[in-house]
MIDO-22697 format. One record per residue (C-alpha): residue in three letters; chain; x, y, z. Coordinates in steps of 0.5 Angstrom, whole numbers, plus 500, padded with zeros to 3 digits. Each point is the difference from the previous one (the first is absolute). Last residue first. Example, Ala and Ser with C-alpha at 12.3 -4.5 7.8 and 13.67 -1.06 7.14 Angstrom:
   type   mol    c1    c2    c3
    SER     A   527   498   514
    ALA     A   498   493   502
This chain:
   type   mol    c1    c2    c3
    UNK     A   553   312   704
    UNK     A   499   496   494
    UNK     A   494   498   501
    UNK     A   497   507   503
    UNK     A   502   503   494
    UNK     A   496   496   496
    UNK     A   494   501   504
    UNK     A   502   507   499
    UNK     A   499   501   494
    UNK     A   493   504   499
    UNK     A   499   502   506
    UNK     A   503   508   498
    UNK     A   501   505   505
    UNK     A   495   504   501
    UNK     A   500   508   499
    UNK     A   502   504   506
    UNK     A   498   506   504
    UNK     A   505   503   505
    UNK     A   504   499   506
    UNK     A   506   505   501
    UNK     A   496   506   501
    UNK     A   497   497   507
    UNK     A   493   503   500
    UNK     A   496   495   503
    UNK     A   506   498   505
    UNK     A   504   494   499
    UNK     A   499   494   503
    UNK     A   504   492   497
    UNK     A   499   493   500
    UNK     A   505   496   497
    UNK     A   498   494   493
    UNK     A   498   494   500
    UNK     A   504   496   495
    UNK     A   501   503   493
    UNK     A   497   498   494
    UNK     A   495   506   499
    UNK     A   503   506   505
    UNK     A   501   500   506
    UNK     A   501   507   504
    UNK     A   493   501   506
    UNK     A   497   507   501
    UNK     A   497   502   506
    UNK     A   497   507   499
    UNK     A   501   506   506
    UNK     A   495   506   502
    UNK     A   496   496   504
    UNK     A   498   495   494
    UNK     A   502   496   496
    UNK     A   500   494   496
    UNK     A   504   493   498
    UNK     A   503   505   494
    UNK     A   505   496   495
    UNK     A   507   500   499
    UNK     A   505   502   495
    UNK     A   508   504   501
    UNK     A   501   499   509
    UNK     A   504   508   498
    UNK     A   496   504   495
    UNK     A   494   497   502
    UNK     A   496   497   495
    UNK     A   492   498   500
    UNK     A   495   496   498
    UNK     A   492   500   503
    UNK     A   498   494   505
    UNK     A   497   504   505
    UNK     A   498   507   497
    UNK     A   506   505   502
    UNK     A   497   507   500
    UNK     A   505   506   499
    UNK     A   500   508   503
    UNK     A   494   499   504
    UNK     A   494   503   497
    UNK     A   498   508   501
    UNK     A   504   502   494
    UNK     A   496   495   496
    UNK     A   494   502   503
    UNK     A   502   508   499
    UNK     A   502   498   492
    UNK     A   494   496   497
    UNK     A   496   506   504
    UNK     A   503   505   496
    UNK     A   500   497   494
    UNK     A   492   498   500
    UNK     A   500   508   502
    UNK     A   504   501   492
    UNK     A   495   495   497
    UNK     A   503   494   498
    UNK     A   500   497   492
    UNK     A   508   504   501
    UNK     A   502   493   505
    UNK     A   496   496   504
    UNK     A   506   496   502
    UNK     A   487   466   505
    UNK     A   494   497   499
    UNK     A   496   502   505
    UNK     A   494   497   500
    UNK     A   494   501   497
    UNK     A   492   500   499
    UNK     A   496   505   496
    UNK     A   495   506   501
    UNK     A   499   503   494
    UNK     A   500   508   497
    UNK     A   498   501   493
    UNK     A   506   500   496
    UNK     A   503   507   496
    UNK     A   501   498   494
    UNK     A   502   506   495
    UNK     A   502   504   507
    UNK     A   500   508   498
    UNK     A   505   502   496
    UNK     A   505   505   501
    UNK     A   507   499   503
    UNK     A   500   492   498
    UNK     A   498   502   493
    UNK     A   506   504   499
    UNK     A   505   495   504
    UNK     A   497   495   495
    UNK     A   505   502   495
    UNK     A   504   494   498
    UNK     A   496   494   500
    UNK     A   504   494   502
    UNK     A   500   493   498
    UNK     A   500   494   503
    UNK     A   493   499   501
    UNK     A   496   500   507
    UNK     A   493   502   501
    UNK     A   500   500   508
    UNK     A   504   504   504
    UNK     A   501   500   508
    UNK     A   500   505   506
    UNK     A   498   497   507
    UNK     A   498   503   506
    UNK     A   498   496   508
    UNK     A   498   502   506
    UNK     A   496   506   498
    UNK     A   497   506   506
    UNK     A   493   502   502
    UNK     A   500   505   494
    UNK     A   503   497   494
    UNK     A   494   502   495
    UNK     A   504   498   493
    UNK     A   499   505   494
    UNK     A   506   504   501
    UNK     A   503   492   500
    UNK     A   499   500   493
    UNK     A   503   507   498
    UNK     A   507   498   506
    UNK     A   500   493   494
    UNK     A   499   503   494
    UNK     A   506   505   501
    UNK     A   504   495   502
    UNK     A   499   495   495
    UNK     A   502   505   496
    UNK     A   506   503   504
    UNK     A   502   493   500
    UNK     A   501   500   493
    UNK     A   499   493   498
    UNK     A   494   501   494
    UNK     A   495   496   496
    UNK     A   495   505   497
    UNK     A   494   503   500
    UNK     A   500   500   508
    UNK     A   495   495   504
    UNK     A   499   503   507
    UNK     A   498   496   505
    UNK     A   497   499   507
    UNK     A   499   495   506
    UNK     A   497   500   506
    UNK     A   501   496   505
    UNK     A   496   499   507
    UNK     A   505   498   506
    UNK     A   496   504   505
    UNK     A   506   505   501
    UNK     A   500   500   492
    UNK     A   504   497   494
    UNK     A   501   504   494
    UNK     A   502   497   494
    UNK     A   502   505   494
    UNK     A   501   497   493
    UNK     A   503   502   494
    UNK     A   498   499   492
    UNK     A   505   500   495
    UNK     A   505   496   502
    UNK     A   508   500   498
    UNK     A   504   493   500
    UNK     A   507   497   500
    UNK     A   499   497   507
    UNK     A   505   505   503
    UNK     A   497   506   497
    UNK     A   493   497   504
    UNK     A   503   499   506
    UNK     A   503   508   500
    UNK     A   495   502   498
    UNK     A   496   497   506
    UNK     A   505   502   506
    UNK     A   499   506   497
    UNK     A   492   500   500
    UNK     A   501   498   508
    UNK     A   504   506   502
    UNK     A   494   505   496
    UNK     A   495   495   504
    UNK     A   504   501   506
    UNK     A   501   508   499
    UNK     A   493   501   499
    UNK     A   498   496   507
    UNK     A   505   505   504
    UNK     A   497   505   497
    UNK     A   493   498   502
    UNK     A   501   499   507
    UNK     A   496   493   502
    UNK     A   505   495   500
    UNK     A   499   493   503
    UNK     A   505   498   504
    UNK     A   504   495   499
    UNK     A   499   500   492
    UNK     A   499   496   494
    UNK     A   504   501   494
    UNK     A   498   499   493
    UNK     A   503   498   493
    UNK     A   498   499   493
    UNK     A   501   496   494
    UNK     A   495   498   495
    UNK     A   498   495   495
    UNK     A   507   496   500
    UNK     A   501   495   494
    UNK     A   501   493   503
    UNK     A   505   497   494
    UNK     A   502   493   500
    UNK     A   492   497   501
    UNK     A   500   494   502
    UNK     A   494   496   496
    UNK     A   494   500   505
    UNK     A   496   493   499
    UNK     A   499   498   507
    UNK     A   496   493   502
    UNK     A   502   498   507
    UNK     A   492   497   500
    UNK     A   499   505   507
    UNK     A   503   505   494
    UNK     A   495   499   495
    UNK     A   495   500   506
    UNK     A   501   506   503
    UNK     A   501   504   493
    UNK     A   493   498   498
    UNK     A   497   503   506
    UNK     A   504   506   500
    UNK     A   497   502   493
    UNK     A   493   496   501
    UNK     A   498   503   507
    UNK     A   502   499   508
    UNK     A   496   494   502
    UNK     A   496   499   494
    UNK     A   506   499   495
    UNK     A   503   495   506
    UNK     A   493   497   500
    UNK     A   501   499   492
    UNK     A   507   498   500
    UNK     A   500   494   505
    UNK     A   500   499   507
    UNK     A   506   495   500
    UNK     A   505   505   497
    UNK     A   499   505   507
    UNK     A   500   494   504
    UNK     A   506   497   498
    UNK     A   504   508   500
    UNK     A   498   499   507
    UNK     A   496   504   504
    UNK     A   492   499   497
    UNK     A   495   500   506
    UNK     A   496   506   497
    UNK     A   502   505   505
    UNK     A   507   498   499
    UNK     A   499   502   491
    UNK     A   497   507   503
    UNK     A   506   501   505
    UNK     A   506   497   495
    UNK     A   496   504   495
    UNK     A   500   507   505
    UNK     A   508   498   502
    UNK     A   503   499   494
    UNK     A   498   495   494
    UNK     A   504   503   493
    UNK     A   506   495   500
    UNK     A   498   493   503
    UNK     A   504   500   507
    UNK     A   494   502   504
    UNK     A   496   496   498
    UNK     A   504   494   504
    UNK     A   504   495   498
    UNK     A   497   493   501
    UNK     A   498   499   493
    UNK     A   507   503   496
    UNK     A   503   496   499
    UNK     A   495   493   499
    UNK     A   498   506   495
    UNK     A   506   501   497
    UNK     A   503   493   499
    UNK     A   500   499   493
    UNK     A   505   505   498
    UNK     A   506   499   505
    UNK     A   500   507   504
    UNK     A   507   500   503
    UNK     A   502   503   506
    UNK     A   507   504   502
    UNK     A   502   503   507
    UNK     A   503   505   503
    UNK     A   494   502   504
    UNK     A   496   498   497
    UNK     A   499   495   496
    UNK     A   491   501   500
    UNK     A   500   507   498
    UNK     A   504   498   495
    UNK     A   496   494   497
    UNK     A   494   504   501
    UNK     A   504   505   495
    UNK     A   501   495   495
    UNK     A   493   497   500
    UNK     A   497   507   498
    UNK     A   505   501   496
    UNK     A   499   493   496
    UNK     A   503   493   499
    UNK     A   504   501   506
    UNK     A   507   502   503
    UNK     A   500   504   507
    UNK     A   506   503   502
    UNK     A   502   503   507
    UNK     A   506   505   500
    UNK     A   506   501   505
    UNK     A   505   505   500
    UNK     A   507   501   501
    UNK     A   500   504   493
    UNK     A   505   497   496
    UNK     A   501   493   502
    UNK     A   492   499   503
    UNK     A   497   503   493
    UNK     A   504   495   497
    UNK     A   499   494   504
    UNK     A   491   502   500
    UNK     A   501   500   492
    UNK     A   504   493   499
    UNK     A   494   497   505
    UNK     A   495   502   496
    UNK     A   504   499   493
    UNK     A   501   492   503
    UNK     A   492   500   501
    UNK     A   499   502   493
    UNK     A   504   495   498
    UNK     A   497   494   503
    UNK     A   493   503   499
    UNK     A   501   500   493
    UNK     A   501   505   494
    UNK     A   505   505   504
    UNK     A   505   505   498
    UNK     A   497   502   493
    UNK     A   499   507   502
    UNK     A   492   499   498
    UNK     A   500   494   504
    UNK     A   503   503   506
    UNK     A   494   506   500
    UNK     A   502   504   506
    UNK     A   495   503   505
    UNK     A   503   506   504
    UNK     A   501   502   508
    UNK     A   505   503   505
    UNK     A   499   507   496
    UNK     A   493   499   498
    UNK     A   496   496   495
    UNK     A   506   500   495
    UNK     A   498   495   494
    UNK     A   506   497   496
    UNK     A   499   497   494
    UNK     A   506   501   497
    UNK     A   502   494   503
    UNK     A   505   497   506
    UNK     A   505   506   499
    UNK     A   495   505   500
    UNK     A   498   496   508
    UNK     A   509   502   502
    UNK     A   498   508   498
    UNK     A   493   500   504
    UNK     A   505   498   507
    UNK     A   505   505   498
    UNK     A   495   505   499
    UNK     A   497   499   506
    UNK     A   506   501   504
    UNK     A   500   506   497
    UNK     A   493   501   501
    UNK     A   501   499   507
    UNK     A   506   504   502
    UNK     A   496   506   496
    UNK     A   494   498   505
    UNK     A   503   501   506
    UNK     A   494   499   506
    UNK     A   500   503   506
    UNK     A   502   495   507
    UNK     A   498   497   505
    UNK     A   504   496   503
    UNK     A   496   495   504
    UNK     A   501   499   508
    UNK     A   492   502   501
    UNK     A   498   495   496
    UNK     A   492   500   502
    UNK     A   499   507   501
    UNK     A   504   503   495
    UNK     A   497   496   495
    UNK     A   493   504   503
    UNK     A   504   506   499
    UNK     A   502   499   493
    UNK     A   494   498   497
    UNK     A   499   494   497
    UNK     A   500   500   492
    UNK     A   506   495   501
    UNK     A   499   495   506
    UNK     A   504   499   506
    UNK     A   496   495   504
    UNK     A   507   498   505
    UNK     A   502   495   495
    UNK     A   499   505   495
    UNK     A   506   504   503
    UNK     A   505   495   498
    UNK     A   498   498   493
    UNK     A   502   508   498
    UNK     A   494   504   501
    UNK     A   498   505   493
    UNK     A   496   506   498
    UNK     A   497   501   508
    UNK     A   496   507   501
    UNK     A   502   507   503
    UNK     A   494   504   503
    UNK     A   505   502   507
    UNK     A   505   499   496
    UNK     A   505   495   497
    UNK     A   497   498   493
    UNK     A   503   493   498
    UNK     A   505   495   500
    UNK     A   501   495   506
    UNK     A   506   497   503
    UNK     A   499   493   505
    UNK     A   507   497   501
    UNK     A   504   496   496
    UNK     A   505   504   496
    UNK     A   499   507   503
    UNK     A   507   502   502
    UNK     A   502   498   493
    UNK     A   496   506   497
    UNK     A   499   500   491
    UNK     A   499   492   501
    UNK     A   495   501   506
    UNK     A   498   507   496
    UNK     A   499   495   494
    UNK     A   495   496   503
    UNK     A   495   504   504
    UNK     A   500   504   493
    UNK     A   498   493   498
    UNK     A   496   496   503
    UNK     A   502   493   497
    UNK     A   500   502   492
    UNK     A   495   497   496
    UNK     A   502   498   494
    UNK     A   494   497   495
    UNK     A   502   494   494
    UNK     A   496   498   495
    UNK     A   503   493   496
    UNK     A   496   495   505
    UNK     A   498   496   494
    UNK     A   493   498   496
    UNK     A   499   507   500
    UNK     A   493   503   503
C-alpha cells in the first residue's frame, strides 16, 4: 500500500458500444448492443442505454432481443477497437512508463513511476487531465480510479462510472469499502459470493469482521488469507509494464450444430488460419497446439500437439490441428470449435514442416471436460473432397452476407453501414464518424456497386465535430 493515491485504472465506459455510437451518429443516445448475432450469439457489450432495459454482457443475444426489442444489434469491429485502443494506451505512456494494459478499453498505470504525480492533488488533476484528452481526440468517456493500490484503484473505477473519477485517500479504505458487497472484491464471483451469503457475511465489512482464521476455515488458506487482506484494502501487487502472452488461440461457436465431418474439418482448418495469422500479428511462434471441440451436450474436450519446435507456418498449426481432431468422437454433432498455440517465443524454427507431416503427437492431451465461453480458407492442408464440399456450399449460398453493423461503400452513396437485411435486399445507412445522422438506402443482396469496406478511423473525429 502507498501512502499516496499514485496507481491510477482506466476503464473505458462500454466501449464497443461506445465507439460504434461515435463511429455511427444515428446511434447516439440509443440502445446499441455489440455481440454474436445468431440464434447461439452471446452479448460483448451494451451501451448505457440498453443496460436500462437489463441488457448485460455475456447475456445471450436472444434473451437481450427479448428485453430490448428496438436496440441495434450489431457485430463487433474489432480492428476499429483496437485501433481506438492503441490511441487511448498511447495517451497512459504518456503518464509513465509503467503502464499495464488488462484489456483493449482497460490498464493500470504507475504515476509516481512517471513522475506526474506524488499527492492526491496531483494525482487528481493528472486523472482529469487524462479522462479530457482521451474525450478530445477520441470522443469517448473513460472512468478513473486513483488509490494506493490496484485493487483499490480499480474499485474506485468501478465505482466512477460511467464518466466519472474517484479517489481513494490512503486511510479511508475499510470505511470505503465496508458496505460494499463481496462481490466488488476481485476474485469472489458468484459460487464464494453464495457460500459467504450462506454464512451470513454480504459485505466487504462483514467479511473483515469475520477474521482470518473462519475465512481460512471457510474456503481454505490460500483464498482465505487473500479475502481477508483485500477485505482490509491491503494490495502489494506492483504494476507490471509488460503482460507477457502465454497463448493465443480463436474459437467459433455455431448456430447450428455441425455434424458432417467434412464440414467440421474445414472449420478447424479455417479457425487455425485465423490463429497464425493472430499469433504472427503478436510477434510470436508457439510450439504446442491446442484443439478445443464443444459437443451437442456442451461437454468439451481438448487436445494438444507439442512440436520440437516454435513455429508460425499455418501449414504446421494445421496439419497439427486436422491430426488432432481425427482423434475426436464428433458424432451427435459440435457446437463450438477452437484452434490455439501455446508455448510462445519469439522466434521460429524453420523446418517443422518435416515433423508436421511425419510425426505422431509428442503431447497429446487426455481428454477433459472443461467450462467456456465464446470469446470471440482451408487452403492446400484440405483434402481434394474437403475442397469439393467447400466449393458447392459456397456456390449454394447467396451471393453476399451483409451482417448488421458491417462497413461498407457504395460506388455512388461513398461510406455507410449495414442496418440489416433480409429477403434479398440490404439496408445500408451512409454516415460517417463526425458527420449528422446520415439517409437510409436498399439495395439488392447482389448489387455490384455496394461493397465490403474497412472502417473509417474514429480517432479525431471529436476535433472535426468542434470545428465543423
Amino acid at each position: 500500500m502507498r501512502a499516496a493515491p499514485t496507481i491510477l485504472h482506466l476503464d473505458m465506459d462500454a466501449f464497443y458500444a461506445s465507439v460504434e455510437q461515435a463511429a455511427k451518429p444515428s446511434l447516439r443516445g440509443k440502445a446499441v448492443i455489440v455481440g454474436g448475432l445468431g440464434p447461439r450469439g452471446v452479448v460483448a457489450t451494451a451501451s448505457y442505454e440498453a443496460r436500462r432495459f437489463g441488457v448485460h454482457s455475456a447475456m445471450p443475444t436472444a434473451q437481450a432481443r427479448r428485453l430490448c426489442p428496438n436496440g441495434a444489434y450489431l457485430i463487433p469491429r474489432f480492428s476499429l477497437y483496437k485501433e481506438v485502443s492503441e490511441t487511448v494506451m498511447g495517451l497512459l505512456r504518456e503518464l509513465s512508463p509503467l503502464v499495464e494494459p488488462l484489456s483493449l478499453d482497460e490498464a493500470f498505470v504507475d504515476l509516481e513511476a512517471g513522475g506526474r504525480a506524488f499527492d492526491a492533488e496531483s494525482a487528481r488533476a493528472t486523472g482529469e487531465r487524462l479522462r479530457a484528452d482521451i474525450a478530445a481526440l477520441t470522443g469517448l468517456s473513460g472512468s478513473v480510479g486513483l488509490a494506493g493500490s490496484k485493487m483499490l484503484a480499480k474499485v474506485a473505477s468501478e465505482e466512477a462510472k460511467p464518466a466519472g473519477l474517484l479517489l481513494i485517500e490512503p486511510g479511508t479504505e475499510r470505511e470505503l469499502l465496508a458496505p460494499m458487497s463481496v462481490r466488488t472484491l476481485p476474485g469472489v464471483g458468484p459460487a464464494t459470493g453464495e457460500h459467504l451469503r450462506r454464512a451470513g457475511i454480504t459485505t466487504v465489512g462483514e467479511l473483515a469482521e469475520a477474521g482470518e482464521d473462519e475465512l481460512v476455515r471457510m474456503v481454505g488458506r490460500a483464498h482465505g488469507v487473500g479475502l481477508y487482506r483485500m477485505a482490509l484494502g491491503l494490495d502489494d501487487r506492483p504494476v507490471v509494464a509488460e503482460r507477457d502472452a502465454k497463448s493465443v488461440s480463436v474459437e467459433d461457436t455455431f448456430d447450428v450444430d455441425i455434424h458432417d465431418r467434412v464440414r467440421i474439418r474445414g472449420e478447424v482448418q479455417r479457425l487455425a488460419d485465423r490463429c497464425v495469422g493472430r499469433l504472427r500479428a503478436s510477434g510470436h511462434s508457439g510450439r504446442t497446439i491446442v484443439l478445443k471441440v464443444r459437443r451437442y451436450d456442451f461437454s468439451t474436450l481438448t487436445r494438444s500437439e507439442t512440436l520440437r519446435g516454435p513455429t508460425d507456418d499455418p501449414a504446421v498449426v494445421r496439419e497439427a490441428a486436422a491430426r488432432l481432431l481425427e482423434g475426436v468422437d464428433t458424432t451427435g454433432g459440435v457446437r463450438l470449435l477452437g484452434v490455439g498455440v501455446t508455448g510462445l517465443a519469439d522466434y521460429t524454427q524453420e523446418d517443422l514442416f518435416a515433423q508436421a507431416l511425419g510425426t505422431d503427437a509428442d503431447g497429446a492431451g487426455e481428454a477433459q471436460e472443461a467450462e467456456g465461453a465464446p470469446e470471440a480458407a482451408a487452403g492446400a492442408a484440405m483434402g481434394e473432397p474437403a475442397r469439393e464440399a467447400a466449393v458447392a456450399e459456397q456456390e449454394a449460398a447467396p451471393a453476399r452476407h451483409w451482417a448488421a453493423g458491417s462497413d461498407v461503400r457504395h460506388a455512388v452513396y461513398g461510406p455507410g453501414w449495414v442496418q440489416g437485411s433480409g429477403v434479398g435486399r440490404v439496408t445500408v445507412r451512409f454516415e460517417r464518424p463526425g458527420s449528422p445522422p446520415g439517409r437510409v438506402r436498399t439495395f439488392l443482396l447482389d448489387d455490384p456497386e455496394l461493397e465490403t469496406a474497412d472502417p473509417l478511423p474514429l480517432v479525431g473525429t471529436a476535433d472535426r465535430e468542434q470545428t465543423a
